[in-house]
N, C-alpha and C positions, 0 to 999 in steps of 0.2 A: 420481462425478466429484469430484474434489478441488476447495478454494477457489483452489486455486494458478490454476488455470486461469482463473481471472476477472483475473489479472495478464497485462498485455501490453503489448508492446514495439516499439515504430512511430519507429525509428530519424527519419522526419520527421514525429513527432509529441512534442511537449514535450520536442524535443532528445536521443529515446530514452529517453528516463528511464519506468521502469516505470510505468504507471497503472491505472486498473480498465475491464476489460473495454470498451477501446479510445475512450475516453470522455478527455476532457480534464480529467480529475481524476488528481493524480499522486499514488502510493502517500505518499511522502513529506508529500502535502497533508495527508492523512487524519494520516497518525502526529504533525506537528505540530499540529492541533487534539487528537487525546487526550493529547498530555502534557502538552498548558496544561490540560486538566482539561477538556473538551468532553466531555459522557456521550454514547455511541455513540446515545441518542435523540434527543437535540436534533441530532448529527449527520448523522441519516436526516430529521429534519427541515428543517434548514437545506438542504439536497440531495436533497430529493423521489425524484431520479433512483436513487440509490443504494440498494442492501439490505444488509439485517445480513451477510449473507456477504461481500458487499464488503469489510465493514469487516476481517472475520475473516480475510480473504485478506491482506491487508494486512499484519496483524498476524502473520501466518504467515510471510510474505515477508520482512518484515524478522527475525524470529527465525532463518529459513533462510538469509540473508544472512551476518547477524553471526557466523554458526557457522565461522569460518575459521583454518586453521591460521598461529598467530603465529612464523615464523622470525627468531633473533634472529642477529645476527654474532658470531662473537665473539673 
């Protein structure tokens, strides 16, 4: 099973915005504590609830997000 699968999307949950495995934690949550410099430990710590694949999902999601073709006018 893929980590993708632990992302999901509950149009009347946190406004649809992607989060982990149906949980009120939004993907976006996670990717802003790693790039202030949070180590995925102290992550799993601060959030009990959470597993490393959580995180790794996340991290997936956003990589397969930003993958989009840029059309310019011109």
């Amino acid at each position: 099973m893929s980590v993708l699968a632990r992302i999901t999307v509950n149009p009347a949950q946190c406004g649809g915005r992607p989060c982990i495995r149906g949980m009120r934690i939004r993907v976006k949550d996670i990717l802003d504590l790693l790039a202030a410099g949070v180590s995925t430990e102290t992550i799993l710590q601060d959030y009990p609830y959470l597993e490393k694949e959580d995180i790794q999902a996340a991290l997936e999601f956003a990589a397969a997000e930003s993958d989009h073709v840029m059309l310019r006018a011109g």
